[in-house]
C-alpha positions as CSV (number, residue, x, y, z in Angstrom):
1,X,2.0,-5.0,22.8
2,X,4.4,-2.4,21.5
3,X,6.2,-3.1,18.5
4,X,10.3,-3.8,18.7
5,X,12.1,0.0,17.5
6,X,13.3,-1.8,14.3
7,X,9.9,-2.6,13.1
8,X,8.4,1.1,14.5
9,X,11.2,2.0,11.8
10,X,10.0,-0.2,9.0
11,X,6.6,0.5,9.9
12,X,7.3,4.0,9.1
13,X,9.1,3.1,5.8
14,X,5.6,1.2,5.6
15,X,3.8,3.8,5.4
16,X,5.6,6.2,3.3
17,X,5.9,4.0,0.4
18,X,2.4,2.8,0.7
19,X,1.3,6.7,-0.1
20,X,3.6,6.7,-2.5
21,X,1.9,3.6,-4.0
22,X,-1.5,4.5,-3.6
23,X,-2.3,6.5,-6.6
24,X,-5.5,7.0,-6.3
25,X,-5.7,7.9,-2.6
26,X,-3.6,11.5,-3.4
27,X,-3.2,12.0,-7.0
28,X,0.0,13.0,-8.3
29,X,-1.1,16.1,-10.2
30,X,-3.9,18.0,-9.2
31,X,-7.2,16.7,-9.9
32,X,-10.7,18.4,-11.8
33,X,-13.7,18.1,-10.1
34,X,-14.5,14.4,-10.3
35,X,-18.5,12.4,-10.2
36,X,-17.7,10.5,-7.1
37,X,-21.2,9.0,-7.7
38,X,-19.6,6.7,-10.8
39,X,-16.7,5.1,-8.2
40,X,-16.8,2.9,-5.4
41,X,-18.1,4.6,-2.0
42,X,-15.6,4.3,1.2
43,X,-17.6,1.5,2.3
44,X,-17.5,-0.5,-0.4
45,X,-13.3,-0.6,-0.8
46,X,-13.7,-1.0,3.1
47,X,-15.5,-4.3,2.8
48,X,-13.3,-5.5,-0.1
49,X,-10.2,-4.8,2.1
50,X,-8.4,-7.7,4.1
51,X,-9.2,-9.1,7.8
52,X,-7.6,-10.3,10.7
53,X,-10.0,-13.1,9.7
54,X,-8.6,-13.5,6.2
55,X,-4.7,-14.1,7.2
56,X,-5.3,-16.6,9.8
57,X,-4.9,-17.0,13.7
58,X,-3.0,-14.7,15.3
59,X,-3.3,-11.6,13.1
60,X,-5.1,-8.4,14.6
61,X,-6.3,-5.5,13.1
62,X,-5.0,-2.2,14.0
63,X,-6.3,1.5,13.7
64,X,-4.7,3.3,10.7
65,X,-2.8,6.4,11.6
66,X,-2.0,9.2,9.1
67,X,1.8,9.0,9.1
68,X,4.1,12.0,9.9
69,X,1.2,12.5,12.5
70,X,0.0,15.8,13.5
71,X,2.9,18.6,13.9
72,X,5.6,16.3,13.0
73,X,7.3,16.5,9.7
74,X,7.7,13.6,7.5
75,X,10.9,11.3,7.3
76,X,13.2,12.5,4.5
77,X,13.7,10.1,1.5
78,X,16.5,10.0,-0.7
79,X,17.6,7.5,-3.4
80,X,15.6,6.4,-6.3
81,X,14.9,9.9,-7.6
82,X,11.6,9.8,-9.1
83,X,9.8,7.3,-6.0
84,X,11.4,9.7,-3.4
85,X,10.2,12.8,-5.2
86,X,6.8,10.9,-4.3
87,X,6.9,10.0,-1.0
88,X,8.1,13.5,0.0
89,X,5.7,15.2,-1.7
90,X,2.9,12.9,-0.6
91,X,4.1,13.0,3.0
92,X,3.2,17.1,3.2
93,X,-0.2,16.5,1.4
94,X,-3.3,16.3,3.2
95,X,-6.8,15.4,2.9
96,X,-8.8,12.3,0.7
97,X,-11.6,14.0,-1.2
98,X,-11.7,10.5,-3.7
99,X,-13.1,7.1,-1.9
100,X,-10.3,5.6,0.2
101,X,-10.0,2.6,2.8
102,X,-7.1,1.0,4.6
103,X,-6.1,-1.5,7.2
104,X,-3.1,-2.4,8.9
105,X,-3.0,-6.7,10.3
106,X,-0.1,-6.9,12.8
107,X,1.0,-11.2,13.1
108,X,2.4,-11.4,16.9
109,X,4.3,-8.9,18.3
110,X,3.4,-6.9,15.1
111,X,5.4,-9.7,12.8
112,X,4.8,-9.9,10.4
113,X,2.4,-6.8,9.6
114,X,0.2,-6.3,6.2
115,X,-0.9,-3.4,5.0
116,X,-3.5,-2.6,2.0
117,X,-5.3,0.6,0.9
118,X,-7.5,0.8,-2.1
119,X,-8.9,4.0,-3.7
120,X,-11.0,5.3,-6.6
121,X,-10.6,7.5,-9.1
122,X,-11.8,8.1,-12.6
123,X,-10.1,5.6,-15.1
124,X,-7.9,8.1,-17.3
125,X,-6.2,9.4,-14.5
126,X,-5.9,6.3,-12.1
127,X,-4.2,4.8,-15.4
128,X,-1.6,8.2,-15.5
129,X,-0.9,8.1,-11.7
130,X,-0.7,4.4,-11.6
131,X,1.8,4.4,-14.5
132,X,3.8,7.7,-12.5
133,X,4.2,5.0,-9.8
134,X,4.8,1.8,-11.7
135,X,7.7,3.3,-13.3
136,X,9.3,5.1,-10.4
137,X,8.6,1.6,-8.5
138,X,10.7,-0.3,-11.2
139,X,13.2,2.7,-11.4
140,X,14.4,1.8,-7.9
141,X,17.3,0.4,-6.6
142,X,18.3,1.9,-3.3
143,X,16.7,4.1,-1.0
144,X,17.4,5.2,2.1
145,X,14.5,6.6,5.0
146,X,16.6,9.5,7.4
147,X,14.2,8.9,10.4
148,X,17.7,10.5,12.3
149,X,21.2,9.5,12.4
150,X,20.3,6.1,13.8
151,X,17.8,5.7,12.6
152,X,18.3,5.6,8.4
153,X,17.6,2.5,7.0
154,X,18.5,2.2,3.3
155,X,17.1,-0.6,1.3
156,X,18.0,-2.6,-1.3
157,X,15.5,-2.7,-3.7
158,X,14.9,-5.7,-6.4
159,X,11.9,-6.6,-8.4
160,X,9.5,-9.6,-7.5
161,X,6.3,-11.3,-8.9
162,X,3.8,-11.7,-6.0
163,X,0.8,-13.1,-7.8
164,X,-0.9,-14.1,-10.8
165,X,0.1,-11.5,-13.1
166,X,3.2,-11.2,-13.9
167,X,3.2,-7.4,-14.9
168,X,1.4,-6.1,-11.9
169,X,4.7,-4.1,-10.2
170,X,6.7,-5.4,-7.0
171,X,9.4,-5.4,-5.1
172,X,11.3,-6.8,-2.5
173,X,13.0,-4.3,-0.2
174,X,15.9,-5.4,2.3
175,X,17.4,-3.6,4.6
176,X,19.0,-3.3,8.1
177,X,19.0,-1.6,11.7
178,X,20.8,-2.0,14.3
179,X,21.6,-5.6,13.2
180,X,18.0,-6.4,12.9
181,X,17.2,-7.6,9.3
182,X,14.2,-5.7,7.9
183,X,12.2,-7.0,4.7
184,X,9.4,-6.0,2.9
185,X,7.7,-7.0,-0.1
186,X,5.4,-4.2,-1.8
187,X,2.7,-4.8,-4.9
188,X,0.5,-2.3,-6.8
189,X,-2.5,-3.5,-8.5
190,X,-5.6,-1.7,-10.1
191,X,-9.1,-3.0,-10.9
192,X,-10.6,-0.9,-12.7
193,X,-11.4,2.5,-10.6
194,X,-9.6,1.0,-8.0
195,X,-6.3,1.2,-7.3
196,X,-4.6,-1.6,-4.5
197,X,-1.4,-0.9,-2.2
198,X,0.0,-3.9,-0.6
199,X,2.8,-4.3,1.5
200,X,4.3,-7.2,4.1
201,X,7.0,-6.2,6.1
202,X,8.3,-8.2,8.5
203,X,11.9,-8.5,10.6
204,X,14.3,-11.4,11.5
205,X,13.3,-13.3,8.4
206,X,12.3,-13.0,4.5
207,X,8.9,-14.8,3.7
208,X,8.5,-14.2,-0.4
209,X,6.3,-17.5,0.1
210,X,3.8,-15.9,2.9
211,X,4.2,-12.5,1.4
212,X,3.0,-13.6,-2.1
213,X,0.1,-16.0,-0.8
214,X,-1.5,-13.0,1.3
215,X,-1.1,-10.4,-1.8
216,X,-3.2,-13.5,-3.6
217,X,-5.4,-13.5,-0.8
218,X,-6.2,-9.7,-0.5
219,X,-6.3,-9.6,-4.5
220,X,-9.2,-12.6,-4.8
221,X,-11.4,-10.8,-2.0
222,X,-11.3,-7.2,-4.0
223,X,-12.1,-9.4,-7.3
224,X,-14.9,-11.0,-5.2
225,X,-16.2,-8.1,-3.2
226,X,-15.9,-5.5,-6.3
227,X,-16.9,-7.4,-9.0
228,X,-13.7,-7.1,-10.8
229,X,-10.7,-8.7,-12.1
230,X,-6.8,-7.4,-11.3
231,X,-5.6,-5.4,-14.6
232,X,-8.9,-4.7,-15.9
233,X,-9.7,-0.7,-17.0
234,X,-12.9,-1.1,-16.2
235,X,-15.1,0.2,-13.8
236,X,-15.6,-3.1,-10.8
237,X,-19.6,-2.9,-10.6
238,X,-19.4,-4.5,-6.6
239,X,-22.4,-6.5,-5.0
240,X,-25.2,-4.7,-3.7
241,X,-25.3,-5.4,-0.3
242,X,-29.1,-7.7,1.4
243,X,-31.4,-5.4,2.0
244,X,-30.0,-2.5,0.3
245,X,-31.8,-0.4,-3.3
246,X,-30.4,-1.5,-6.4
């Protein structure tokens, strides 16, 4: 079933703040030459990543799309100086030559929806580009997504906690179109090489409760799945899969 137009427009939002929140899935600066071998492979973040399954009756998984698509150009961004300078750059970049994985869980009639992406990169620089984001995250107060005249939704932007760690950034953002209230609450995390995006976004109705209880969810099954814990600088060593060469 086809989403409502106010959540098509915070799906969009959606997207553009999760590549701005995905360090390690397009670097900010550009990258050396990195030993992909010492990371994660595609497969493993794609195991450690969240399920219909996982959130509970009545979620279902949906395919990722790259977001602007092909031949459309991306939504401008304005507000919040640094963050916007992000997404807008991000938006015209192409291509994931570091492990990436990412899902997208839509509740009925696509509310709420849950997002996550995880991606590796070498320690030194996922600490530099997580810390680029982290600050331009808690730099943010307002910020505004021109999708066309009406479609702009700016959104107030306030800082939450949505698990266990008190330092790992978040936010709540809230925001409006065409009378429909829009919410979302968005958390970065790394463990390790690996670098998480989460976001919950949902209309009609502000969950922190739900948001923060599936961020703990998709948090525990990375820590599980990668052998890892959230915060850590060190490299996750995940399980080795039955059957597989250690």
């Amino acid at each position: 079933m086809s989403r409502p137009r106010p959540i098509h427009a915070l799906a969009a939002a959606a997207a553009a703040v999760a590549v701005a929140l995905g360090p390690a899935a397009l670097p900010v600066t550009a990258a050396p030459a990195q030993d992909t071998q010492e990371l994660p492979t595609a497969d493993q973040l794609k195991s450690a990543l969240l399920t219909a399954a996982d959130l509970g009756p009545g979620y279902t998984e949906l395919p990722v799309t790259q977001s602007p698509g092909p031949g459309e150009s991306p939504a401008p961004v304005t507000g919040c100086a640094a963050l916007s300078a992000l997404i807008n750059m991000r938006a015209t970049q192409t291509g994931k030559d570091l492990p990436y994985a990412a899902v997208e869980l839509d509740g009925p009639d696509g509310n709420p929806m849950v997002t996550q992406t995880l991606a590796a990169e070498a320690p030194d620089r996922l600490t530099a580009d997580f810390n680029t984001v982290a600050d331009a995250l808690r730099t943010c107060h307002n910020i505004t997504f021109n999708a066309g005249t009406e479609d702009s939704v700016t959104f107030t932007v306030t800082p939450v906690t949505l698990g266990d760690r008190k330092d790992a950034p978040a936010v709540h953002l809230d925001g409006s179109l065409a009378g429909v209230q829009l919410n979302a609450y968005v958390g970065i995390e790394r463990f390790g090489t690996v670098a998480m995006a989460f976001g919950y976004f949902e209309r009609q109705g502000t969950s922190e409760q739900a948001a923060s209880m599936q961020y703990r969810t998709a948090v525990a099954k990375v820590e599980r799945t990668l052998g890892t814990h959230a915060g850590s600088t060190i490299a996750p060593t995940p399980a080795t899969p039955a059957g597989q060469p250690v």
